[in-house]
N, C-alpha and C positions, 0 to 999 in steps of 0.2 A: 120179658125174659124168654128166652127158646128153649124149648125142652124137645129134645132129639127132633130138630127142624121144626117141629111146629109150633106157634104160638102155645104158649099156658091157657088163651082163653080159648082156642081150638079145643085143646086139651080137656079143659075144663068142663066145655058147650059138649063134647064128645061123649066125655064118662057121668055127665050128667052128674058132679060134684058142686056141690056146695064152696063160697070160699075157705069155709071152717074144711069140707075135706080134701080142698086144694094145700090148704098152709097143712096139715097134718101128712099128705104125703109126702111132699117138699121139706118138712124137716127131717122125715122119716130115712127121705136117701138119698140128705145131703152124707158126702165122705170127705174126707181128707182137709185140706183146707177152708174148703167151702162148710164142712161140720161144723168148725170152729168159730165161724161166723156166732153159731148158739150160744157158745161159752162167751164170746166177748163182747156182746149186746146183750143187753135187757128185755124183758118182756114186752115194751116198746116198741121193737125194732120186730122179736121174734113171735109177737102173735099177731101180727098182721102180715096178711099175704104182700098187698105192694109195700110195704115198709122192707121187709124182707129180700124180696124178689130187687127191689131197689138197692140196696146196700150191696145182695150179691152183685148185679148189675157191675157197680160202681167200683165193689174190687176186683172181679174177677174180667169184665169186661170191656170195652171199648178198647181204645190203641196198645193196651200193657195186652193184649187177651190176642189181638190181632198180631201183634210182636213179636210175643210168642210161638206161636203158631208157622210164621213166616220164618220164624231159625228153625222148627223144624222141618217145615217144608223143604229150605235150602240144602240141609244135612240128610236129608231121605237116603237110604241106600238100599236095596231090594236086600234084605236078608237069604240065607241058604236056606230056608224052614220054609218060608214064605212064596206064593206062586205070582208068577207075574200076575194073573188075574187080581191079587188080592193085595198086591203090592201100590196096585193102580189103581182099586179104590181108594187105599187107603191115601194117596196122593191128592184125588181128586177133592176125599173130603175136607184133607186139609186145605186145599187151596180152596172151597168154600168158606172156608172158617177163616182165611187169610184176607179173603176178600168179599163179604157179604154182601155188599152191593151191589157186585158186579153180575152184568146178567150171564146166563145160562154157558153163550159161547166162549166170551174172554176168557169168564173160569175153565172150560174147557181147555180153550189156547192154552192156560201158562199151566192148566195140569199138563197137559200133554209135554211142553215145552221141559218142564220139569221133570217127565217118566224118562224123555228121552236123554237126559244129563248124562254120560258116562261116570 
């Protein structure tokens, strides 16, 4: 599971956590849908880190998650609030998240390809 780009176990090896205070953070600030994952699994599912980390994986992730992402990518439109600068991260990141594998330049490619859409 990726937590703001980095591996969980980065994460983990980083803040020098325990699994007990990996799975305790991770429930702490799951929100919205991914929250609910707690009420609709059992203690089974929710006291173990990869059981958890697994399940979110499984709904929130792979091609439904990429899918996602890619309709909003398509529909991006630079708001009036919004500055070009921040309008084009916010592009780029999505087309990270559209396309995870791809390395560094392609995603650049179709971010760019995509800032420049009219």
């Amino acid at each position: 599971m990726k937590l703001s780009g980095f591996s969980s176990a980065i994460v983990r090896t980083h803040n020098k956590w325990s699994e007990k205070d990996a799975l305790t953070y991770l429930r702490s600030t799951l929100e919205g849908g991914a929250a609910n994952v707690l009420c609709d699994h059992g203690d089974k599912v929710t006291k173990s880190l990869f059981k958890l980390t697994d399940t979110l994986k499984q709904k929130f992730g792979g091609q439904a998650f990429a899918d996602k992402h890619r309709i909003e990518l398509k529909n991006r439109r630079r708001r009036k609030d919004k500055t070009v600068q921040s309008h084009h991260a916010d592009i780029r990141r999505l087309a990270a998240l559209v396309f995870p594998t791809a390395n560094y330049e392609t995603c650049e490619a179709m971010a760019t390809d995509v800032f420049l859409m009219p």
